[in-house]
C-alpha positions, 0 to 999 in steps of 0.5 A: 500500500505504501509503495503504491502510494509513493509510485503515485507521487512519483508519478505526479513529480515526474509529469509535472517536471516533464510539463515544465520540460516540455514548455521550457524546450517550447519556449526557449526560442522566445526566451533566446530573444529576449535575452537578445532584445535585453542586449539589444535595448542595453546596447542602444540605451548606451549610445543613445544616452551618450549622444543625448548628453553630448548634445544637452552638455552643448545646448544648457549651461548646466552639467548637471541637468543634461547628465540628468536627463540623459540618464533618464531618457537612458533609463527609460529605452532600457525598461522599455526594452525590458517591458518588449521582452516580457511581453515577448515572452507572454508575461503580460501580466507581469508588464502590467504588474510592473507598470502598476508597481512603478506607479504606486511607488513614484506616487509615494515618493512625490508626496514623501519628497515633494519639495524636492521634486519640485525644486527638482523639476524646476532645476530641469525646467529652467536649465531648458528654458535659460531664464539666467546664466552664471555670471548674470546679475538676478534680483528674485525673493528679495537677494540681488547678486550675481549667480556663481552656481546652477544646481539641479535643486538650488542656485548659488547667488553672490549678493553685493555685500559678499554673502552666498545666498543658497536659492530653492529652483522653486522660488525662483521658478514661480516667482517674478524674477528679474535678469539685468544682464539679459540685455547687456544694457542698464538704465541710470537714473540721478534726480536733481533739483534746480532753484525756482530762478533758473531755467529748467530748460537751460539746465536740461540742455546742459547737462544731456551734454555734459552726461554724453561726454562720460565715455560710458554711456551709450545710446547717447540719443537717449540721454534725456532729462524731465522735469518731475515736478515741484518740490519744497525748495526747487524745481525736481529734475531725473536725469537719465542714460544708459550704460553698458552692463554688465561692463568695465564701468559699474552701475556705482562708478557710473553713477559716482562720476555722473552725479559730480558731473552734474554738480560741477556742469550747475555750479559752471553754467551759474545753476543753484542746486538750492538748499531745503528753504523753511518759512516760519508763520506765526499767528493764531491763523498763520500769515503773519511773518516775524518781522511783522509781529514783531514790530506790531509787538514793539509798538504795542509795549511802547504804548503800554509804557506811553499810556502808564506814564500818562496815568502816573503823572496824573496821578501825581497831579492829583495828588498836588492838588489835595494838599492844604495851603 
């Protein structure tokens, strides 16, 4: 009984090893061009990956960023190439188990590592897209400075006072930012204000001239000065020209030199730059200048004092008058 019962489980074994024999040896040709078709994609990811990072290290400013998305595109023609042999080898069910594996867990990461996938994809966005270069001059979130460093989550920023200022790619992604390097030019302006007794447009003329001569300045054409309005003291002028930037001449040295410019141009052509002009205005009501009260004053305590020696000789009069003979 035993012996017929372990003959069973052979049997059982033996067709069950023999079924797997059989499919194995039905789909050893499939299974040959899988491997093949591994090889192959390997193969063609590895040059295409070379090519593609050999043409992004050209076309963006960082490094980074075109390794980064050559690996990807490399990534993506190997698992496409693994997903073909699968399926080549009827495991449609495992592609679809995969795809959807892959799904959930990219689904996770982005809500576990959010700020840095966003930080992340605004690194690659901008490293397509060139809103700034190293070297540029950038004003973003309130740090202006000039950008030693693009990363692939952050930009390194030197400010004008020396500090670093290590940016997230986000910030500078959604928010306004503003390059003042993209157009090789910046504007100065330099307000002044001129005395009432002068001529604005005397003074206007004088200085587009004296402004042209700096040898830094370009588009001379535009060189050009408004009156902006009335102040307290002086008639407000703006004073404006272009310079080339970022250039051998900075925007402060630029501004230095034509701010003295300016005084010296007024002081020679006999043009007051007027000091702050105060009117004091006494009174209950106002309108009464001082020298005015103060005369009116004066001449009311000197007919207080007429008035007091009139009443005291009177009174000495009187007194004369009562005394016995």
């Amino acid at each position: 009984m035993e012996l017929i019962e372990i003959d069973k489980f052979w049997n059982l074994i033996h067709d069950k090893l023999e079924g797997w024999l059989e499919s194995g040896v039905k789909h050893l040709p499939n299974f040959v061009v899988a491997i093949l078709l591994a090889i192959l994609f390997g193969i063609i990811a590895k040059f295409v990956g070379r090519g593609v990072r050999n043409v992004l290290r050209r076309t963006l400013e960082s490094k980074q960023i075109a390794d980064l998305l050559a690996s990807i595109i490399k990534t993506l023609v190997l698992v496409a190439g693994l997903f073909i042999a699968l399926d080549f080898l009827g495991l449609t069910g495992t592609v679809t188990s995969l795809l959807a594996g892959a799904g959930i867990v990219g689904l996770a990461l982005g809500f576990a590592f959010q700020d840095m996938a966003e930080n992340l994809i605004a690194g690659i966005a901008m490293g397509i897209r060139k809103p700034f270069q190293i070297g540029d001059v950038i004003e973003a979130d309130k740090v202006f400075g000039t950008v030693q460093t693009i990363n692939l989550r952050n930009t390194l920023v030197e400010t004008f006072f020396g500090q670093i200022e290590v940016i997230p790619n986000k910030i500078l992604f959604r928010n306004i930012l503003t390059n003042y390097s993209s157009t090789g030019r910046r504007r100065i302006e330099v307000p002044v204000g001129i005395s009432y007794g002068d001529d604005p447009e005397q003074a206007a003329e004088k200085l587009v001239e004296v402004i042209n001569q700096c040898d830094f300045v370009i588009n001379k054409e535009d060189t050009a000065v408004f009156a902006e309005g009335f102040g307290a003291s002086s008639v407000d002028l703006l004073v404006w020209f272009w310079i080339k930037y970022p250039g051998q001449k900075g925007f402060m040295q630029a501004r230095h030199e034509a701010v003295v410019k300016i005084k010296k141009a007024l002081e020679d052509a006999d043009i007051l730059i007027p000091f702050p002009i105060r009117t004091l205005d006494f009174g209950a009501k106002g309108g009464e200048k001082l020298n005015t009260m103060l005369s009116s004053e004066r001449s009311n305590k000197q007919s207080h004092n007429a008035n007091s020696d009139a009443e005291a000789n009177s009174q000495s009069t009187s007194n004369s008058n009562l005394e016995p003979d």
